[in-house]
C-alpha positions as CSV (number, residue, x, y, z in Angstrom):
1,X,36.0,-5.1,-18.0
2,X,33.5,-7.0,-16.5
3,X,29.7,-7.1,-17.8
4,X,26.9,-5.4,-15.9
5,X,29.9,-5.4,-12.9
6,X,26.8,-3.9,-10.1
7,X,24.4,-6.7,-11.0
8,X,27.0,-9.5,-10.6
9,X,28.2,-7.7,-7.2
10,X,24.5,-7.3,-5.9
11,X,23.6,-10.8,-7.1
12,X,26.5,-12.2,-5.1
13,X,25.6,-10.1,-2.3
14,X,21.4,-11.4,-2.5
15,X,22.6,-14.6,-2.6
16,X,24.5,-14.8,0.9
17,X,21.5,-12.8,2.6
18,X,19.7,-15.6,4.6
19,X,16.0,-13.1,3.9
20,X,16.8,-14.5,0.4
21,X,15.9,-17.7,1.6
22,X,13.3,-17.0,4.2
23,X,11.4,-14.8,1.7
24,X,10.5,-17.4,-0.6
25,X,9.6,-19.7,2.1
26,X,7.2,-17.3,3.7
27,X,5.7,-16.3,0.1
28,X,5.1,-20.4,-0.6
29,X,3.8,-20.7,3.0
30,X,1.3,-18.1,2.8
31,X,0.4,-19.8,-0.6
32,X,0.0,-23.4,0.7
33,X,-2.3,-21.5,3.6
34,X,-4.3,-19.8,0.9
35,X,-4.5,-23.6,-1.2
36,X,-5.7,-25.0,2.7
37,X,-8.2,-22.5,3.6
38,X,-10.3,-22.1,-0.1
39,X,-10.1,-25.9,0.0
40,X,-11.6,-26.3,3.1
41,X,-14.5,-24.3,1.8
42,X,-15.1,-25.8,-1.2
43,X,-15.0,-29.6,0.1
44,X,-17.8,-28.1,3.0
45,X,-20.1,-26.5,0.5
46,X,-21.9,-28.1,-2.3
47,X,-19.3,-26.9,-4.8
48,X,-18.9,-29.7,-7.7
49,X,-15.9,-30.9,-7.5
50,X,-14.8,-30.3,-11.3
51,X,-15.0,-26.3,-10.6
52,X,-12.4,-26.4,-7.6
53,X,-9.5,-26.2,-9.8
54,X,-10.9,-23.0,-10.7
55,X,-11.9,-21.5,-8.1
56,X,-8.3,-22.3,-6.7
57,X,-6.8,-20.9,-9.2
58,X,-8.8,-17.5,-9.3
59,X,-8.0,-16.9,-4.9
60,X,-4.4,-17.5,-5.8
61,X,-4.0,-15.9,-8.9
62,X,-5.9,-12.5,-7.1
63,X,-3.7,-12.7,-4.2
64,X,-0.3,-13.4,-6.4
65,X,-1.5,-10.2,-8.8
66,X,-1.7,-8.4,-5.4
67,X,1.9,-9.5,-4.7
68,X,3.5,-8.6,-8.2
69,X,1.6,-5.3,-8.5
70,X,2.4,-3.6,-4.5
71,X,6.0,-5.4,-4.6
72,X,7.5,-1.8,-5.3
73,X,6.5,0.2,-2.2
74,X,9.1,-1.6,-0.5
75,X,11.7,-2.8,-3.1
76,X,12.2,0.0,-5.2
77,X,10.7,3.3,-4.4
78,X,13.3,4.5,-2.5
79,X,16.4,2.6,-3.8
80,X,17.9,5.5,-5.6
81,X,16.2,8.2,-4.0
82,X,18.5,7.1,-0.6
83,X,21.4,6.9,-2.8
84,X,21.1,10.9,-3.9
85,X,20.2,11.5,-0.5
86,X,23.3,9.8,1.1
87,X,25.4,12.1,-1.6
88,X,27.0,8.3,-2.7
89,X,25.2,7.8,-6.4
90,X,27.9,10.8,-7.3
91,X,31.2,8.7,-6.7
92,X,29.6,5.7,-8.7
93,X,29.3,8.4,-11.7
94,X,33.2,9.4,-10.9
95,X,33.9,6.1,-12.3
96,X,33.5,4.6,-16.0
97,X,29.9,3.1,-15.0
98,X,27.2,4.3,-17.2
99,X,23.4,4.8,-16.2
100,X,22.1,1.4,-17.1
101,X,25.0,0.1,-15.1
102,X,23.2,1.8,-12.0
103,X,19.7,1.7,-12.9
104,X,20.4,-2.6,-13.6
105,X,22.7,-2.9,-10.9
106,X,19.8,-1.9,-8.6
107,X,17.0,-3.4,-10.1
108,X,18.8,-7.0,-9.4
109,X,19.6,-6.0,-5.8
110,X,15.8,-5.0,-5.0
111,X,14.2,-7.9,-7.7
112,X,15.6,-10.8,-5.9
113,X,13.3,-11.8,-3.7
114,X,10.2,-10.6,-4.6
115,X,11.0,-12.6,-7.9
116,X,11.7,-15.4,-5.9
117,X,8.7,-15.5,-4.5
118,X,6.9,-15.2,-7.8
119,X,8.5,-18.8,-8.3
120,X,7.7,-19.9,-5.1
121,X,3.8,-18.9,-5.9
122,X,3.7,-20.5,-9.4
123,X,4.1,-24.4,-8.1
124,X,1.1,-24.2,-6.0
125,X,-0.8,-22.4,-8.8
126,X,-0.3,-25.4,-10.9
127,X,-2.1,-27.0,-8.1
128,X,-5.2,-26.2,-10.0
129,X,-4.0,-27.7,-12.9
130,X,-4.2,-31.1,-11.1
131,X,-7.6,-30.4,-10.0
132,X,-9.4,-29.7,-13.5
133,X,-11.3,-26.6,-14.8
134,X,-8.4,-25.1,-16.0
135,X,-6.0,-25.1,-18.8
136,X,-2.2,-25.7,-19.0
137,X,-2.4,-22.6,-21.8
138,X,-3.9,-20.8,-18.7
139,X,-1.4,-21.7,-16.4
140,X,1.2,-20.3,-18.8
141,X,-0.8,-16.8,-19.3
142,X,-1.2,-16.5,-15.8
143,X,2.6,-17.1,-14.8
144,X,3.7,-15.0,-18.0
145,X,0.9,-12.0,-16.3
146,X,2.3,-12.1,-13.2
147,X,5.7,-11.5,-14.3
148,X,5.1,-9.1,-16.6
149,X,2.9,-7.3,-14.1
150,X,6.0,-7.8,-11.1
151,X,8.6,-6.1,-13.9
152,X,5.8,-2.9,-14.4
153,X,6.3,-2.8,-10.5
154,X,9.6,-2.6,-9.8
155,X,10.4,-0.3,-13.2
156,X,8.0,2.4,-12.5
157,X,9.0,2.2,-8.5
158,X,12.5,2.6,-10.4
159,X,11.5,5.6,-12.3
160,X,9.7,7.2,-9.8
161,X,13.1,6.9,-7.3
162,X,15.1,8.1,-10.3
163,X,12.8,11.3,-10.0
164,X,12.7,11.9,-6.2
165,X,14.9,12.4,-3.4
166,X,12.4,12.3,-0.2
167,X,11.4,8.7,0.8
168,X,8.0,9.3,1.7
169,X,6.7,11.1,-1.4
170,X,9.2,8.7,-3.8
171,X,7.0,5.5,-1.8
172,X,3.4,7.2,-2.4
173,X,4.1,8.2,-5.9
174,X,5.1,5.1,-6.8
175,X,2.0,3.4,-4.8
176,X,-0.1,6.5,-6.9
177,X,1.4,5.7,-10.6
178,X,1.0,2.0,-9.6
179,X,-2.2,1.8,-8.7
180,X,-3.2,5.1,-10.9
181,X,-2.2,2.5,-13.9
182,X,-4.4,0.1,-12.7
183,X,-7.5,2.1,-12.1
184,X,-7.3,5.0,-14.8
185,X,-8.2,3.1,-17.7
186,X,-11.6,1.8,-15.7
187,X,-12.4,5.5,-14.7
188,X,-11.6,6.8,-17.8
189,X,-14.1,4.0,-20.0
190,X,-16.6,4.2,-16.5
191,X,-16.7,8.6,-17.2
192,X,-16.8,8.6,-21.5
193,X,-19.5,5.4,-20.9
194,X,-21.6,7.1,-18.6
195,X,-21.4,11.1,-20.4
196,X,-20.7,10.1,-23.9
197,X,-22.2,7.0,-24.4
198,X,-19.1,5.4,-25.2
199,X,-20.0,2.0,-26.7
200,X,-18.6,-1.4,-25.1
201,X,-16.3,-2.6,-27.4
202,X,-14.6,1.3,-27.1
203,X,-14.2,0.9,-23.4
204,X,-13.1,-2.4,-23.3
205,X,-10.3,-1.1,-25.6
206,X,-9.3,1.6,-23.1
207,X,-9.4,-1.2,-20.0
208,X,-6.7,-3.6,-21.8
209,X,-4.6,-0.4,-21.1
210,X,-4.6,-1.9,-17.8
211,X,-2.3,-4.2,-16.2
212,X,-5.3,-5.6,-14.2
213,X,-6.9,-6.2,-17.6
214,X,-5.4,-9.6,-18.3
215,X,-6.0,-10.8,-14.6
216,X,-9.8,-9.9,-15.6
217,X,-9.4,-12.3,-19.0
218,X,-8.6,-14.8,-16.8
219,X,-10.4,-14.8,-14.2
220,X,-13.6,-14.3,-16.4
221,X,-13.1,-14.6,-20.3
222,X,-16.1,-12.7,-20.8
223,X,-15.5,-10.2,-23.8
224,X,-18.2,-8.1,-26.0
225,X,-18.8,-9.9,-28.9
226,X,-16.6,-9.6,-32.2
227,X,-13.6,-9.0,-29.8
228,X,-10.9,-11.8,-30.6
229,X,-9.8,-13.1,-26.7
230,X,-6.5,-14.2,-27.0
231,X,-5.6,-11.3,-29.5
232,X,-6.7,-8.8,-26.7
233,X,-5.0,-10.7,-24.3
234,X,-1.7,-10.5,-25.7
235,X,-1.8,-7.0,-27.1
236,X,-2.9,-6.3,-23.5
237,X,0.5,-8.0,-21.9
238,X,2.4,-6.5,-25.4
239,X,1.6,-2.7,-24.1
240,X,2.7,-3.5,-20.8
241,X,5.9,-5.4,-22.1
242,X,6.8,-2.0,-23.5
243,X,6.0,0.0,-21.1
244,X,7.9,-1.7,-19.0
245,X,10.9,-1.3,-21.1
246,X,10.2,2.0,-21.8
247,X,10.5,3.2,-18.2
248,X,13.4,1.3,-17.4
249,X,15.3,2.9,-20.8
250,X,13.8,6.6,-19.5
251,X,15.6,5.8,-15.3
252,X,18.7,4.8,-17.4
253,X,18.5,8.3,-19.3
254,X,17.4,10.2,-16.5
255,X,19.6,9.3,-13.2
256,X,23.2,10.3,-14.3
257,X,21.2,14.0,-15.5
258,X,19.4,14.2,-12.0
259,X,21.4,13.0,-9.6
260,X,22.6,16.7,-8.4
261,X,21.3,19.1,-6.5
262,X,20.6,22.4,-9.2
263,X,19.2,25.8,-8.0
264,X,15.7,26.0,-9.3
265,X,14.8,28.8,-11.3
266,X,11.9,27.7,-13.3
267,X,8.6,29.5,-13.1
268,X,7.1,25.9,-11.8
269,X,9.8,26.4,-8.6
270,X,8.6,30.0,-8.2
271,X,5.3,28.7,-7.9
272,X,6.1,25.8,-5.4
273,X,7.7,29.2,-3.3
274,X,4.8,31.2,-3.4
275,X,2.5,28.3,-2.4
276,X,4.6,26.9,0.4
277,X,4.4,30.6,1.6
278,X,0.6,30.7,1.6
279,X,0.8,27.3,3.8
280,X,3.4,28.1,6.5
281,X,1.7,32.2,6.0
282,X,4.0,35.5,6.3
283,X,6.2,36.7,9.4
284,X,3.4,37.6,11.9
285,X,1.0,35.1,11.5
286,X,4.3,32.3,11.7
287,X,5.3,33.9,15.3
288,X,1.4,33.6,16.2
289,X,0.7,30.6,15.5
290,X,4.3,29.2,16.6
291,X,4.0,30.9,20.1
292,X,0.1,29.2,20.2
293,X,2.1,25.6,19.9
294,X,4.9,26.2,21.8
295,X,3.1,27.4,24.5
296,X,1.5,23.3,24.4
297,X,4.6,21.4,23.4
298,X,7.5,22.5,21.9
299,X,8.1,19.2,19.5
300,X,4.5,19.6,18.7
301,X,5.3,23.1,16.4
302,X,8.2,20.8,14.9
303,X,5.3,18.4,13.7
304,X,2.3,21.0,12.4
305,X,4.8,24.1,11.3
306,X,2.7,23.6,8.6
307,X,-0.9,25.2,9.3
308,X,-2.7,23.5,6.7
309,X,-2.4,19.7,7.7
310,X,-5.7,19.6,9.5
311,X,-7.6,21.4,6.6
312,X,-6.6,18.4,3.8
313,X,-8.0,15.6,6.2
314,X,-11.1,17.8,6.2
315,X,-11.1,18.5,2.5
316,X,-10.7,14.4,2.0
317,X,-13.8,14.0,4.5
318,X,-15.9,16.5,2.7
319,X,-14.5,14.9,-0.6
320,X,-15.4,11.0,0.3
321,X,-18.9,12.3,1.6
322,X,-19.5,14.3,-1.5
323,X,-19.1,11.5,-3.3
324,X,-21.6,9.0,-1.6
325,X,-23.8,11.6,-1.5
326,X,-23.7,12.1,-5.8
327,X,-24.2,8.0,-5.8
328,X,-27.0,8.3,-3.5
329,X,-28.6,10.6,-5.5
330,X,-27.6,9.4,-8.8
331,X,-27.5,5.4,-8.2
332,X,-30.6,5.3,-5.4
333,X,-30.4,2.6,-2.5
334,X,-27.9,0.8,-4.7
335,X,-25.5,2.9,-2.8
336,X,-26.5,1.1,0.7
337,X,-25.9,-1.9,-1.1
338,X,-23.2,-4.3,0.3
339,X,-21.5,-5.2,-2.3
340,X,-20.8,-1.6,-3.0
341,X,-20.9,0.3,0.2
342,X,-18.9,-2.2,2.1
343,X,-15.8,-2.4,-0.7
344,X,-15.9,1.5,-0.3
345,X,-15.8,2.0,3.2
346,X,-12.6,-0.5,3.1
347,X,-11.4,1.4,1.0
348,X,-11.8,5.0,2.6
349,X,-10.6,3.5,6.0
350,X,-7.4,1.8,4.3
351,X,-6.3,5.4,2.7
352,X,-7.2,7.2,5.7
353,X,-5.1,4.6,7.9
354,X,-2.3,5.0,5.7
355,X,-2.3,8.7,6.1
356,X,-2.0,8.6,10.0
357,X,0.6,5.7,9.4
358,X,2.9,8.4,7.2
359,X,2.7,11.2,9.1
360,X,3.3,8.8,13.1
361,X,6.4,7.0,10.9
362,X,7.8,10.4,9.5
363,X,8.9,13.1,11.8
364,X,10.6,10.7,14.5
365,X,12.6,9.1,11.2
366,X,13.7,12.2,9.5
367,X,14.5,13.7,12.8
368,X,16.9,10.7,14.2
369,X,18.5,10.5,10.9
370,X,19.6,13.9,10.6
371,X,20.5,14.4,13.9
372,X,17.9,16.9,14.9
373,X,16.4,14.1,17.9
374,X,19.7,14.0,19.2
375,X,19.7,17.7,19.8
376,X,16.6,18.3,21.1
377,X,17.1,15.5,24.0
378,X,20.2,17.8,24.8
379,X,17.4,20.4,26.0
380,X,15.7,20.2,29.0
381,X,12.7,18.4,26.6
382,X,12.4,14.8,27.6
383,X,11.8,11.6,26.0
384,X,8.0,12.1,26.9
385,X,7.5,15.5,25.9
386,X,8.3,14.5,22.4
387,X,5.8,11.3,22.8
388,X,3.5,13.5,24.1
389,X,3.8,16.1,21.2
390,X,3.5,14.2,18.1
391,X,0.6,12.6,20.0
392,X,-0.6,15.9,19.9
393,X,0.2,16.6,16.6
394,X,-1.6,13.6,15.4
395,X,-4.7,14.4,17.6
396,X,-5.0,17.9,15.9
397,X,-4.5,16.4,12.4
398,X,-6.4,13.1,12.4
399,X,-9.1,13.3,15.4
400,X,-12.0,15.2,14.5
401,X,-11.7,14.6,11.4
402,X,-11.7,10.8,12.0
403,X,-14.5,11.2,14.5
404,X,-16.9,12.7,12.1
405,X,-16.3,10.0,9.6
406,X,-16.4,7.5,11.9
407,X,-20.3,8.8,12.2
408,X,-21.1,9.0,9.1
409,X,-19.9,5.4,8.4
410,X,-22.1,4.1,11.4
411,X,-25.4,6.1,9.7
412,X,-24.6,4.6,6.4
413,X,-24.3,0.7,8.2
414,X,-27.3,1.7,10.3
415,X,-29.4,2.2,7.3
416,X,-28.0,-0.6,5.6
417,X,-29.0,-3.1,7.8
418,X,-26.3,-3.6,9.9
419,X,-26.2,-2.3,13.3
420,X,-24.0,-5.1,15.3
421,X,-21.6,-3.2,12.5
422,X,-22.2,0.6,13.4
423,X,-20.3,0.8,17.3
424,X,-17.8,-1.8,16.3
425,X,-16.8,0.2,13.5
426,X,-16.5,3.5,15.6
427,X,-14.7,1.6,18.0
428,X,-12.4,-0.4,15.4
429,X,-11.6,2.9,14.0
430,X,-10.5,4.5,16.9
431,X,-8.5,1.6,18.4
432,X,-6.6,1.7,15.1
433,X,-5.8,5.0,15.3
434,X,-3.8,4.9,18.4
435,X,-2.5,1.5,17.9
436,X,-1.0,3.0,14.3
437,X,0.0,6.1,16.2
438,X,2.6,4.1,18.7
439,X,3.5,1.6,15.9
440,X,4.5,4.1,14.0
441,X,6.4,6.2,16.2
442,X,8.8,3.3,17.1
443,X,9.2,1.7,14.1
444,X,10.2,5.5,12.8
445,X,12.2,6.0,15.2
446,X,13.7,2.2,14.6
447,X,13.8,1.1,11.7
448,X,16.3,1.3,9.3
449,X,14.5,3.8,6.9
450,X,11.3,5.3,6.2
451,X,10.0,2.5,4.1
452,X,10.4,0.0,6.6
453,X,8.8,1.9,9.3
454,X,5.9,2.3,6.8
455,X,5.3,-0.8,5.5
456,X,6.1,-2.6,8.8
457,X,3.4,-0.5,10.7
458,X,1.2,-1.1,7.6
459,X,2.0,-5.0,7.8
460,X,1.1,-5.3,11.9
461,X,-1.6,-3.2,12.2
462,X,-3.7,-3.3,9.0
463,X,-2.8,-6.3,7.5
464,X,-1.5,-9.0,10.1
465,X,-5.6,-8.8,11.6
466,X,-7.3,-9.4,8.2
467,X,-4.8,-12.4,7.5
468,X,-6.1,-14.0,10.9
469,X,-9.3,-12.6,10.2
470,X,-10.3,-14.5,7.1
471,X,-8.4,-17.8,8.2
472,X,-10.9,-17.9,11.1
473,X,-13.4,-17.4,8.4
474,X,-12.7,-20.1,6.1
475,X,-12.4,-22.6,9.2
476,X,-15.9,-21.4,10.7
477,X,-16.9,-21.6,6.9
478,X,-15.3,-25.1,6.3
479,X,-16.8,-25.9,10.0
480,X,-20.4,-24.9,9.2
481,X,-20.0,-26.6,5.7
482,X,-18.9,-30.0,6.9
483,X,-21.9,-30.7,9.8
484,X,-24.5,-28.7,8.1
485,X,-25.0,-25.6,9.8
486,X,-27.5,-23.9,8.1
487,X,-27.2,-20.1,7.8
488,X,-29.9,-18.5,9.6
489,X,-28.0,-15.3,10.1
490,X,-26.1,-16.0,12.9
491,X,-23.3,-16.6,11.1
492,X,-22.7,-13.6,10.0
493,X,-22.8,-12.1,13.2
494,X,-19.9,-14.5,14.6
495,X,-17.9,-13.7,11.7
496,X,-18.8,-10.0,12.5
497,X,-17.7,-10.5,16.2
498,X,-14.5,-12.7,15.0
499,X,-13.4,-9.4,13.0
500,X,-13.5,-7.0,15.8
501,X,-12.3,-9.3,18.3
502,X,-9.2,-10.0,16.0
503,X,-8.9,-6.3,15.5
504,X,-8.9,-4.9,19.0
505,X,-7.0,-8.0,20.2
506,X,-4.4,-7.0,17.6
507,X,-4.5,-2.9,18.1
508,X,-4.3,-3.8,22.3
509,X,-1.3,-6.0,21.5
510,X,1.2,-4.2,19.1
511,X,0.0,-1.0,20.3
512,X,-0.8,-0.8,23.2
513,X,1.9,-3.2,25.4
514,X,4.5,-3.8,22.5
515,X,4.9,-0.7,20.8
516,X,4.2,1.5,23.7
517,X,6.0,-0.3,26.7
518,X,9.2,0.1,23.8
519,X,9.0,3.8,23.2
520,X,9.3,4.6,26.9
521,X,11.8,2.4,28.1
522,X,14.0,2.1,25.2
523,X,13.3,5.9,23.4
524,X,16.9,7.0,24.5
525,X,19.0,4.0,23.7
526,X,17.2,3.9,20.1
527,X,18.0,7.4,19.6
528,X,21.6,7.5,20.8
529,X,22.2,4.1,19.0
530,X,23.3,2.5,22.8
């Protein structure tokens, strides 16, 4: 019998898929870009030229961390998850394969190119090398980090697939253990320093839990004194080696035990019952509220059957304002600081923006896949009273909510200083809010699966801008650098106006002419599969 007989067919499979190639070429693009752009920066400024090897080699080895550690949202989180969904894991357990056999089988399938591109990052790291003010000990650390950090990825997006069998919560819970890992240990030392008095050496202890810890080592090397640096480095990427191993032996253990569909009779599934009741409510106040949406749009009680939706954007608004408000009171004006304030409010927008991205994406895709789409444009509905009513769906969900935070983020920029920042921001927010809403209709109701529809939205929307974004900024940068602009301020504002030009330029485009001008001339023939 053949060895490992899934990985050799799924390897042989990767290697005639022509995105094999293209991925790697894109991922060492995007690096050369990176290598262009912090270049032209440091050759206009008054950088010495023995410290741009490192200062290379700290943008690359950020935006390669980046890579390794979010390569699971789209490679693994929903590999097995589809399988048990689909009803096909069951016939590979009919035969003599084994868990591992799976569980390897697709790990190698999903790992290809993301590892690929690891390799194709790595040359132009060594880039630095060449440059001076770095270490070829460094170089090795950094490569052997980012490896061990892409492996964490993909084995807990494995684990968490193992576990679940809907494609939007197996992709955020993967994103929330992920970036949970990352983050814990820092909240965890930030809390016992701040109530306990936790001493540093302790809470540098509890960050090498981290796999963000040894990208920290190397960007900085800056450790309390007594701690041995290299020793903490490697029991840092140690922990994580076996972590790693730990969760791939626990997805081998698990999936041929989960894989079926069991009645639930435990007390936790009893409570799951009685909370979903509380949420949708008992038999009169269901035919209440569902004749109040029907009587709007009838696809528009398909999307909010459950009455709570608006109420969690409003607990995450009172939540995020809470917060600031705790800092403000706490921390003082540090709070209107930029360096903090402006981190945050990127950070508040990005969640938020994901949310409306998952729930535009989902309904269309679950409902074309099962069939349900199909149905309903057998009724006298039409192809525009189901645009119109998850429009409407999203509108009760997302509006207000987004328009009261949308204030509150122009007071905070007013008071900080920044008022070219406060209307841009409002208006920023809202363009991006309907240019997510019709990219993520169509690619839900286009896209392959779920996870493509999400991270493709994600990709156009939130992330194509900022790419274009800060390449304008390094060439103004490297432009101001080289004639000797001097900074009076109005640089800033350019780079201010280059941002929201880039971002409404971007919303206008993909949302509203590319995505929009698709959904209602091709809604039919996407749905039918003409």
């Amino acid at each position: 019998m053949t060895l490992l007989p899934i990985v050799e067919r799924e390897l042989r499979v990767a290697s005639r898929r022509a995105g094999t190639f293209w991925g790697r070429v894109l991922v060492a693009l995007a690096a050369l870009l990176v290598f262009g752009g912090v270049m032209a920066v440091l050759v206009g400024n008054t950088t010495p030229s023995s410290s741009h090897g490192r200062y290379l080699f700290g943008a690359l080895l950020i935006i390669a961390f980046g890579y390794c550690l979010l390569a699971d949202a789209r490679a693994t989180a929903d590999c097995l998850s589809e399988e048990k969904r689909e009803g096909t894991l069951g016939l590979l357990f009919l035969t003599d394969l084994k868990g591992y056999d799976v569980v390897l089988g697709k790990l190698a399938a999903t790992s290809v190119n993301t590892i690929y591109g690891l390799i194709a990052i790595v040359p132009v790291l060594a880039v630095s090398l060449q440059l001076g003010g770095i270490t070829a000990g460094e170089l090795i650390r950094a490569a052997l980090m980012l490896l061990n950090t892409l492996l964490f990825s993909l084995t807990a997006g494995l684990f968490v697939s193992a576990m679940s069998q809907d494609e939007r919560k197996a992709m955020f819970s993967t994103l929330f253990v992920v970036i949970g890992s990352v983050l814990g240990p820092l909240m965890v030392s930030f809390s016992l320093g701040v109530f306990l008095g936790l001493p540093e050496e302790g809470a540098v202890a509890i960050l090498a839990l981290s796999p963000a810890f040894d990208l920290g080592y190397l960007l900085y090397g800056q450790l309390p004194r007594g701690f041995p640096g290299l020793w903490l480095f490697w029991g840092s990427f140690v922990w994580i080696h076996l972590l790693n191993w730990a969760l791939l032996v626990a997805t081998c253990w698990l999936l041929p035990r989960v894989w079926q569909a069991r009645e639930r009779k435990s007390a936790v599934a009893r409570v799951e019952e009685r909370f979903e009741q509380k949420l949708y409510g008992n038999g009169l106040t269901r035919r209440r509220f569902r004749r109040r949406l029907l009587d709007q749009n009838p696809f528009l009680w398909l999307a909010q059957r459950e009455r709570g939706k608006p109420w969690y954007v409003w607990f995450y608004v009172v939540a995020v304002t809470t917060t600031w408000l705790w800092g403000r009171v706490t921390q003082g004006s540090v709070m209107f600081d930029a360096n903090v304030f402006m981190p945050g409010l990127m950070i508040i927008q990005a969640f938020f923006k994901v949310w409306i991205v998952s729930e535009a994406c989902t309904r269309l895709a679950h409902d074309r896949r099962s069939g349900a789409l199909e149905l309903l444009l057998s009724t006298p509905l039409t192809p525009a009273d189901v645009l119109r009513g998850q429009w409407l769906a999203l509108r009760r969900q997302f509006l207000k909510p987004l328009l009261v935070l949308a204030v509150l983020e122009c007071l905070v920029l007013w008071r900080a200083d920044y008022p070219e920042l406060t209307w841009m921001n409002a208006l920023m927010f809202l363009a991006d809010f309907m240019a997510l809403g019709w990219v993520g209709m169509w690619l839900g109701l286009s896209a392959k699966n779920l996870v493509r529809a999400l991270a493709g939205t994600v990709g156009l929307v939130l992330v194509l801008p900022w790419l274009a974004t800060f390449t304008a900024w390094i060439l103004l940068r490297s432009f101001t650098g080289t004639f000797n602009v001097p900074d009076d301020g109005s640089i800033r504002f350019v780079q201010t106006v280059i941002w929201f030009g880039v971002g409404i330029s971007n919303s206008a485009v993909w949302g509203g002419l590319w995505a929009r001008h698709r959904l209602r001339h091709r809604f039919l023939a996407t749905t039918l599969q003409l």
